[in-house]
LOKEGU-980775 format. One record per residue (C-alpha): residue in one letter; residue number from 1; x, y, z. Coordinates in nm, 2 decimals. Example, Ala and Ser with C-alpha at 12.3 -4.5 7.8 and 13.67 -1.06 7.14 Angstrom:
<site residuo="A" num="1" px="1.23" py="-0.45" pz="0.78"/>
<site residuo="S" num="2" px="1.37" py="-0.11" pz="0.71"/>
END
This chain:
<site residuo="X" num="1" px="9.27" py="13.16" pz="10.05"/>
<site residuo="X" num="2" px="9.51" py="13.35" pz="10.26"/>
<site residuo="X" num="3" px="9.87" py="13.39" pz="10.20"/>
<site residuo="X" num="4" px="10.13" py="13.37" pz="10.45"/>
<site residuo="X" num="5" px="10.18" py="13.73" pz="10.53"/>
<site residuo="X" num="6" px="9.82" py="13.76" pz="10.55"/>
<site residuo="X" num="7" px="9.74" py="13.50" pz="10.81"/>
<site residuo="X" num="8" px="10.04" py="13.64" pz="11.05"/>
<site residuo="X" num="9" px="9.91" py="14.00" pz="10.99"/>
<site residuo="X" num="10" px="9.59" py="13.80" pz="11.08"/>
<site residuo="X" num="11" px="9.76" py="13.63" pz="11.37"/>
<site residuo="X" num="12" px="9.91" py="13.94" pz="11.51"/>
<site residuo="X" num="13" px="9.57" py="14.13" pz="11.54"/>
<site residuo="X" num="14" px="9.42" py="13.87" pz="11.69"/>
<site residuo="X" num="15" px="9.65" py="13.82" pz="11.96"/>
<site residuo="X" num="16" px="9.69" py="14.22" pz="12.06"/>
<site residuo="X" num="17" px="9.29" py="14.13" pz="12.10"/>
<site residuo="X" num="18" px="9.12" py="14.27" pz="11.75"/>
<site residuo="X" num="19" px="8.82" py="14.00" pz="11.79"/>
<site residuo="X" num="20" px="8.76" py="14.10" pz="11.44"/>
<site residuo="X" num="21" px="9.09" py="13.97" pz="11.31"/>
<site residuo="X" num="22" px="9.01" py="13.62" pz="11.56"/>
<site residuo="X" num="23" px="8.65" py="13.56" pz="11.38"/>
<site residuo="X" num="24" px="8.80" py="13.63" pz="11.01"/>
<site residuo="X" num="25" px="9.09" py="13.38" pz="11.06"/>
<site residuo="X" num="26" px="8.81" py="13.15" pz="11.22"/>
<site residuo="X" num="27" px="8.55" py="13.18" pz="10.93"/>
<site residuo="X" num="28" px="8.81" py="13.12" pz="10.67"/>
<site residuo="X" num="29" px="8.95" py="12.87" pz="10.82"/>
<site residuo="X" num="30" px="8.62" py="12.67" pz="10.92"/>
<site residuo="X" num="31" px="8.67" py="12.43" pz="10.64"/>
<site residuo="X" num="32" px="8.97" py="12.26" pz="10.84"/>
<site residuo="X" num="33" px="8.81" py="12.34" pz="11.18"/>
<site residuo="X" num="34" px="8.51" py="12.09" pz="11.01"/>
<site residuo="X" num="35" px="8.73" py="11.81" pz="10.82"/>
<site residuo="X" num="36" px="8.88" py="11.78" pz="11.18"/>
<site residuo="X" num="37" px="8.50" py="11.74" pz="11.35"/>
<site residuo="X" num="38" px="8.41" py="11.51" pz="11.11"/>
<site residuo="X" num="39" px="8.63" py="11.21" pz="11.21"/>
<site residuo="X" num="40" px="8.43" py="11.27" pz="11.56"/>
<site residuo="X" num="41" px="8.09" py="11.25" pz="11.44"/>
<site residuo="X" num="42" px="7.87" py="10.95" pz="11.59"/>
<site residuo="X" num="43" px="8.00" py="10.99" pz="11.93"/>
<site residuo="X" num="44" px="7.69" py="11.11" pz="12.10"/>
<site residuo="X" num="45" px="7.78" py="11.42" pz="12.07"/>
<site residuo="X" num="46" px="7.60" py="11.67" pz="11.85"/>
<site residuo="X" num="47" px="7.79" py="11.84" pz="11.57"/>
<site residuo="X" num="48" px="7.72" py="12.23" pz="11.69"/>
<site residuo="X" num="49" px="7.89" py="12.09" pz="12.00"/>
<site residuo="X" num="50" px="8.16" py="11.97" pz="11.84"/>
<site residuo="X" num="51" px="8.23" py="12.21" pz="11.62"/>
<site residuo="X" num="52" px="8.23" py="12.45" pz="11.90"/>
<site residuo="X" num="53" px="8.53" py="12.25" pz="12.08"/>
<site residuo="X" num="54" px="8.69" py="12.28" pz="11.71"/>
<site residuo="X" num="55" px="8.69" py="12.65" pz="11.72"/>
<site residuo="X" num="56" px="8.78" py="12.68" pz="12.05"/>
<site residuo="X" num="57" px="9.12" py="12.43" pz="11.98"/>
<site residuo="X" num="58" px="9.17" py="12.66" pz="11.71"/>
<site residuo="X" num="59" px="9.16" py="12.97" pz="11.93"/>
<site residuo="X" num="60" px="9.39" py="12.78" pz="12.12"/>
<site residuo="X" num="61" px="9.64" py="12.79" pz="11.87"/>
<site residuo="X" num="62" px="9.60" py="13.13" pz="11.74"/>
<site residuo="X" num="63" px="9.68" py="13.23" pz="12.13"/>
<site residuo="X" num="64" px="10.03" py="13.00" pz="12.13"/>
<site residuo="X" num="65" px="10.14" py="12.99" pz="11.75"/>
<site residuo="X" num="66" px="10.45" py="13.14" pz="11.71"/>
<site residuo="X" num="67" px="10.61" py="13.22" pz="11.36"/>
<site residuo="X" num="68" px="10.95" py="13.12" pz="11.51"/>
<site residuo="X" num="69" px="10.83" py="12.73" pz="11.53"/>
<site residuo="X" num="70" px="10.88" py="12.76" pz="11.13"/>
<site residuo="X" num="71" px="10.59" py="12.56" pz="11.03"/>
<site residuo="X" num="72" px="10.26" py="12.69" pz="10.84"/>
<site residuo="X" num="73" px="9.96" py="12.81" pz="11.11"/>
<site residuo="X" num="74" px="9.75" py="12.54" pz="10.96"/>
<site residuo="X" num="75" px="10.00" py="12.26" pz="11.05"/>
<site residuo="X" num="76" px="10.01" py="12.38" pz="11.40"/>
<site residuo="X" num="77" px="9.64" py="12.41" pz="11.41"/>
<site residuo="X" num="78" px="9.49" py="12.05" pz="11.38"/>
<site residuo="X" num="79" px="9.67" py="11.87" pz="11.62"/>
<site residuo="X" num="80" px="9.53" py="12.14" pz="11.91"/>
<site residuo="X" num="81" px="9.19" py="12.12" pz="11.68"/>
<site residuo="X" num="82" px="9.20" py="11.74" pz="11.75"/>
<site residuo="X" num="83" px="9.31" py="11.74" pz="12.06"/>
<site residuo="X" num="84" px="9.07" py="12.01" pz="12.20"/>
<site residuo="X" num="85" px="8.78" py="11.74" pz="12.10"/>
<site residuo="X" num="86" px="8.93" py="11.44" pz="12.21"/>
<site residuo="X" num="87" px="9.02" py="11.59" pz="12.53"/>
<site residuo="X" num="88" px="8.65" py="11.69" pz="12.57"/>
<site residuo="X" num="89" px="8.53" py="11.31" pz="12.48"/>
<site residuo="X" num="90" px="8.76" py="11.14" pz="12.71"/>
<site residuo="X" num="91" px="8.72" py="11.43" pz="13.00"/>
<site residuo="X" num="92" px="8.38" py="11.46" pz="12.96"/>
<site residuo="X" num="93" px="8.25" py="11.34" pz="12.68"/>
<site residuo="X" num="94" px="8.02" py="11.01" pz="12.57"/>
<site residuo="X" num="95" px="8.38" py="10.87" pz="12.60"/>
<site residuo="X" num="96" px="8.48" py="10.77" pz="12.98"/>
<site residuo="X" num="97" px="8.80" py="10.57" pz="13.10"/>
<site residuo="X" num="98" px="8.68" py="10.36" pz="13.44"/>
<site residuo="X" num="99" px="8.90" py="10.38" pz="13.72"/>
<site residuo="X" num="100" px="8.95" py="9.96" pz="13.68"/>
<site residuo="X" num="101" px="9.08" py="10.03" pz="13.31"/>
<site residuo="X" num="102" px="9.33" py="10.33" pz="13.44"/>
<site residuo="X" num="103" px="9.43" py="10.09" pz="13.72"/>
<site residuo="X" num="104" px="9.50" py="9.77" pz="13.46"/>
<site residuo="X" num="105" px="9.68" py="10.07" pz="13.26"/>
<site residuo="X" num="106" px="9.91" py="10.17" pz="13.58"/>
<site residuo="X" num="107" px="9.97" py="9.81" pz="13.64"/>
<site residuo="X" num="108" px="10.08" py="9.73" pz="13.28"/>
<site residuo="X" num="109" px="10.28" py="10.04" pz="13.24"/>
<site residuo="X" num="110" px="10.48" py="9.96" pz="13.57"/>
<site residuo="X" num="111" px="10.52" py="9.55" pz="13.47"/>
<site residuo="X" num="112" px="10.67" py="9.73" pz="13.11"/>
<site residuo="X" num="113" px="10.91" py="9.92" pz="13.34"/>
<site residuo="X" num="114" px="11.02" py="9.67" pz="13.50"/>
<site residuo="X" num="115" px="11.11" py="9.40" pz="13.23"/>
<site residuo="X" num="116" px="11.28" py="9.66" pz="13.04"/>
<site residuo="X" num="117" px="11.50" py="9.73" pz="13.36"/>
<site residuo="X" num="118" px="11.57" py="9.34" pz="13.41"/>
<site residuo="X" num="119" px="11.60" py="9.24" pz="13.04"/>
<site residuo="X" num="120" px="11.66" py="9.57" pz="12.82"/>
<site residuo="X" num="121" px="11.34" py="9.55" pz="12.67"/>
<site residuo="X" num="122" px="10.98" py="9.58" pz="12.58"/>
<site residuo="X" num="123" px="10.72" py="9.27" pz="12.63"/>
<site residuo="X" num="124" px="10.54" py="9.19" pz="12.32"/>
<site residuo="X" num="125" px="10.19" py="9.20" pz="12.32"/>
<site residuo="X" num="126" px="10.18" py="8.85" pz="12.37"/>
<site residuo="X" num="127" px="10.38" py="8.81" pz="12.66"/>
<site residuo="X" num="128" px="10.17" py="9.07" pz="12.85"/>
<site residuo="X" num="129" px="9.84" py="8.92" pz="12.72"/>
<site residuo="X" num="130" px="9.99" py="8.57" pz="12.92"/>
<site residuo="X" num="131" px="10.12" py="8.82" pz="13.20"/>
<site residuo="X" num="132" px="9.79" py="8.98" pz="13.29"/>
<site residuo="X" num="133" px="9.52" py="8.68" pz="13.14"/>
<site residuo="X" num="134" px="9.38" py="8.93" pz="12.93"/>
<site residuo="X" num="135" px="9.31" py="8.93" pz="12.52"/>
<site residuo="X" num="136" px="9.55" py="9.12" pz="12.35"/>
<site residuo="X" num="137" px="9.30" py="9.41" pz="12.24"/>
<site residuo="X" num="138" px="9.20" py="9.44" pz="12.58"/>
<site residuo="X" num="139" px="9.59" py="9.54" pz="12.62"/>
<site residuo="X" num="140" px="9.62" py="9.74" pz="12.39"/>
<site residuo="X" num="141" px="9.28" py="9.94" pz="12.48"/>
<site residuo="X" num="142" px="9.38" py="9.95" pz="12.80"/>
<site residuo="X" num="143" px="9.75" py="10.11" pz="12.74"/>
<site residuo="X" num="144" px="9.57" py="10.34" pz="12.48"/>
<site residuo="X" num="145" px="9.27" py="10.48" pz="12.70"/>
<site residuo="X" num="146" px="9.49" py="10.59" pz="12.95"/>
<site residuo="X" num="147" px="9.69" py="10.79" pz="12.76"/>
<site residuo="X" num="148" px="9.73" py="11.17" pz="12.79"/>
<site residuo="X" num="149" px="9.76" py="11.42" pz="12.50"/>
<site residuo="X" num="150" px="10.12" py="11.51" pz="12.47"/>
<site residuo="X" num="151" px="10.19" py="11.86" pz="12.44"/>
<site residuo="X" num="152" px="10.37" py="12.02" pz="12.10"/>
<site residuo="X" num="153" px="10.60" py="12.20" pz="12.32"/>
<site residuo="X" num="154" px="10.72" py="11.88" pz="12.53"/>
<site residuo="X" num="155" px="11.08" py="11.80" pz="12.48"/>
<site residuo="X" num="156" px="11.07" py="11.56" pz="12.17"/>
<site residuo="X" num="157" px="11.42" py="11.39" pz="12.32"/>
<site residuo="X" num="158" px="11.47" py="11.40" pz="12.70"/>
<site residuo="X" num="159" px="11.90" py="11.42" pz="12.61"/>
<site residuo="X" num="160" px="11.82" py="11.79" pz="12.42"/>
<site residuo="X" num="161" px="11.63" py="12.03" pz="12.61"/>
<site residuo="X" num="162" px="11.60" py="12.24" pz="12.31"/>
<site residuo="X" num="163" px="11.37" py="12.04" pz="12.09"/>
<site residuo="X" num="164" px="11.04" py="12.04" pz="12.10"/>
<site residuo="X" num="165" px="10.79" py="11.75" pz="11.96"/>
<site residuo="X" num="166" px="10.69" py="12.08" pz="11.79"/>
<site residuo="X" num="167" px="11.03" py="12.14" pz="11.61"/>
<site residuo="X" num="168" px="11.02" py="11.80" pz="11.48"/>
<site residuo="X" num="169" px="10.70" py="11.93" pz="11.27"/>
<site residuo="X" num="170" px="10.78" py="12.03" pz="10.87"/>
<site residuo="X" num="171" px="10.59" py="12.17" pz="10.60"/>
<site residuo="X" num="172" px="10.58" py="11.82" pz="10.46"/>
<site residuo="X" num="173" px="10.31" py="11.74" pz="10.79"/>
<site residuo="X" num="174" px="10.05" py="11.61" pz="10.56"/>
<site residuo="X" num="175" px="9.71" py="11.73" pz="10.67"/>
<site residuo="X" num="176" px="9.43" py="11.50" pz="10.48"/>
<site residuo="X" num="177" px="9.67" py="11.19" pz="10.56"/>
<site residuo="X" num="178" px="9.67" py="11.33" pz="10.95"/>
<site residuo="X" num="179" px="9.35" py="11.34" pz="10.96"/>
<site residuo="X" num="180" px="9.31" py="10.98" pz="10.74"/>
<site residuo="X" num="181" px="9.49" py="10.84" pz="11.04"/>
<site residuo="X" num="182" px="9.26" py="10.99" pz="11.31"/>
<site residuo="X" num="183" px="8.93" py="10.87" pz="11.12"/>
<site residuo="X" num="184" px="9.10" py="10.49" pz="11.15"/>
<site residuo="X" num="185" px="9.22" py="10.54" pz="11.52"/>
<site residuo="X" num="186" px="8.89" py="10.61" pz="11.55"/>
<site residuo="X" num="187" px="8.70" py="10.31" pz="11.39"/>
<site residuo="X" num="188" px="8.93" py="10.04" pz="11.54"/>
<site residuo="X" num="189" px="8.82" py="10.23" pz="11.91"/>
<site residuo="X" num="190" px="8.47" py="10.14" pz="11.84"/>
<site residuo="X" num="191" px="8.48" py="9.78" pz="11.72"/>
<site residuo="X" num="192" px="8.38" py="9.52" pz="11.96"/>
<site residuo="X" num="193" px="8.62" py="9.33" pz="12.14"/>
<site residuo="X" num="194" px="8.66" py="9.02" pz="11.91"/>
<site residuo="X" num="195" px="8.68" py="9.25" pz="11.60"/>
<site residuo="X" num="196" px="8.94" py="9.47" pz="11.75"/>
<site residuo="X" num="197" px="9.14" py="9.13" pz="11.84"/>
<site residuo="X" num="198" px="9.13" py="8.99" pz="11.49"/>
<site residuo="X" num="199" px="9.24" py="9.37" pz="11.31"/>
<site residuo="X" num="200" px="9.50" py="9.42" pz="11.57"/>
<site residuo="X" num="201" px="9.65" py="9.06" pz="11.52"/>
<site residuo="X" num="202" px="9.63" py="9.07" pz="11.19"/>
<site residuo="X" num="203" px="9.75" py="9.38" pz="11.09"/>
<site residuo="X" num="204" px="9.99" py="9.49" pz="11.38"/>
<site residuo="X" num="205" px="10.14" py="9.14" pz="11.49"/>
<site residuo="X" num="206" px="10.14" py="9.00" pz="11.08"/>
<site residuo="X" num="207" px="9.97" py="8.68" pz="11.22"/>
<site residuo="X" num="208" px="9.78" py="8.44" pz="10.93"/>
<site residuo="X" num="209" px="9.40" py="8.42" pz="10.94"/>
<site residuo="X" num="210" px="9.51" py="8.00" pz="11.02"/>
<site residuo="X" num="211" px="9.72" py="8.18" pz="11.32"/>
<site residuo="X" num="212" px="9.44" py="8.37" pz="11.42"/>
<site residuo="X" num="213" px="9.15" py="8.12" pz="11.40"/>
<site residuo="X" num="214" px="9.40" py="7.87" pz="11.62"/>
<site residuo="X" num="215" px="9.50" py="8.11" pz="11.89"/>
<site residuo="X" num="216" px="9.11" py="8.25" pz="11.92"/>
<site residuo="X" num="217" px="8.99" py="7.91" pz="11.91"/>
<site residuo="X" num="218" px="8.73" py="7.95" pz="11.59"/>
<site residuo="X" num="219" px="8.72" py="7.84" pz="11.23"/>
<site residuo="X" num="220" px="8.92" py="8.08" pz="11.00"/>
<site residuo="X" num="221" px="8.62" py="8.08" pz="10.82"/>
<site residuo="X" num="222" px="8.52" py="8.31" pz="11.08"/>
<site residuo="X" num="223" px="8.85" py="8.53" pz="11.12"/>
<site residuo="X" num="224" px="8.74" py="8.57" pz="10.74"/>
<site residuo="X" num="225" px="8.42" py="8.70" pz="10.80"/>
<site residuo="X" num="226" px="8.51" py="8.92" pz="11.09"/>
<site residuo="X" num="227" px="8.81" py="9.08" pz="10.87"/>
<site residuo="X" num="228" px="8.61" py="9.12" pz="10.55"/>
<site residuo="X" num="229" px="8.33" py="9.29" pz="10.76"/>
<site residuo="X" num="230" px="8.52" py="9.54" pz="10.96"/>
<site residuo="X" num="231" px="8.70" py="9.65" pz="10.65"/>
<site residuo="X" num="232" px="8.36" py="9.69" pz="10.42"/>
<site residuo="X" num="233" px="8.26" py="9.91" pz="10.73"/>
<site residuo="X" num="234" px="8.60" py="10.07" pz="10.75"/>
<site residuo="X" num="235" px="8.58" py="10.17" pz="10.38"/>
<site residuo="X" num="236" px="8.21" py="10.29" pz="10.37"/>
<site residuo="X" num="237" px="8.30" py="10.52" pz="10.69"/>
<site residuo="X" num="238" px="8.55" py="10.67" pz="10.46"/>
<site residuo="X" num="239" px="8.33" py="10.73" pz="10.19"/>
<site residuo="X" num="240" px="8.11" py="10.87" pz="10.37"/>
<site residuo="X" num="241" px="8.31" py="11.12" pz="10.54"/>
END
């Protein structure tokens, strides 16, 4: 385990281009570089391959981190880790966002625009489910697969140019609970449509398996089922991991 002053006498090597320096802060640091490939596993793409897009997020990071942005290497390193991969999977990856999906997106993010201008606020869920004839899951997918990676040194509020989303990091940033989030972003993206519909209404909107079962037009018997199944396979993913 590295202390502090070690990794930035590390860091400092590696960016005046001692290799040596690059591949020592890699191999000690591979047991973060492979909790982070982990939550990506299953995705059709092999693990060699993704570990690969690890190391080269983390690379990424040892080329931009900058002991001024006052919070630890590691905390600064999973986020480009993570996003490294997930910009592989969605760019090029099993992963692929069809030109209808981004144009629903476009379409929902402009009708957003708009009815915030007219009424000084969001449309639920619901309101753009009845807006567009479309289930609210297919919403939400549809907002969330066309959404690009921001970057840690965008402006975190547009009304101060000096703070970044960056700056808004601590070293409080909780990395297994970071990563416990991205292994359940991940699960609900792979559901099927009816079992992302029944999570996302039941645990984002707060509706009743009775509110459920009446709006989906089934048995709440059946919401039941559907809950208690994705959520067995939730828990066994995380077991496994």
């Amino acid at each position: 385990m590295l202390t502090n002053e070690q990794t930035f006498d590390l860091l400092n090597q590696a960016k005046n281009g001692n290799d040596l320096a690059k591949e020592k802060l890699i191999t000690l640091n591979s047991p973060l570089i492979k909790s982070v490939v982990k939550r990506y596993l299953n995705k059709g793409i092999e693990y060699d391959d993704l570990y690969q897009l690890g190391a080269l997020g983390f690379v990424k990071a040892i080329n931009n981190y900058d002991p001024n942005f006052n919070v630890k290497f590691t905390t600064y390193a999973v986020p480009m880790i993570a996003g490294e991969i997930k910009r592989f999977l969605r760019d090029d990856g099993s992963v692929k966002v069809s030109r209808s999906i981004k144009h629903t997106a476009i379409l929902i993010k402009n009708y957003i625009y708009d009815y915030n201008k007219k009424y000084g606020e969001n449309p639920s869920l619901e309101k753009l489910s009845q807006e567009f004839k479309m289930d609210i899951s297919e919403i939400v997918f549809s907002m969330e697969a066309n959404t690009t990676p921001l970057s840690l040194n965008e402006k975190y509020n547009e009304d101060d140019d000096s703070t970044t989303i960056l700056d808004k990091l601590s070293d409080n940033f909780n990395v297994e609970t970071f990563l416990d989030k991205l292994t359940l972003r991940d699960m609900i993206e792979n559901l099927t449509a009816r079992e992302k519909q029944v999570i996302i209404m039941r645990y984002y909107l707060d509706k009743t398996q009775s509110e459920i079962a009446k709006e989906l037009g089934v048995s709440q018997v059946q919401v039941s089922r559907i809950e208690n199944k994705v959520l067995k396979e939730m828990k066994d993913n995380i077991k496994a991991v």
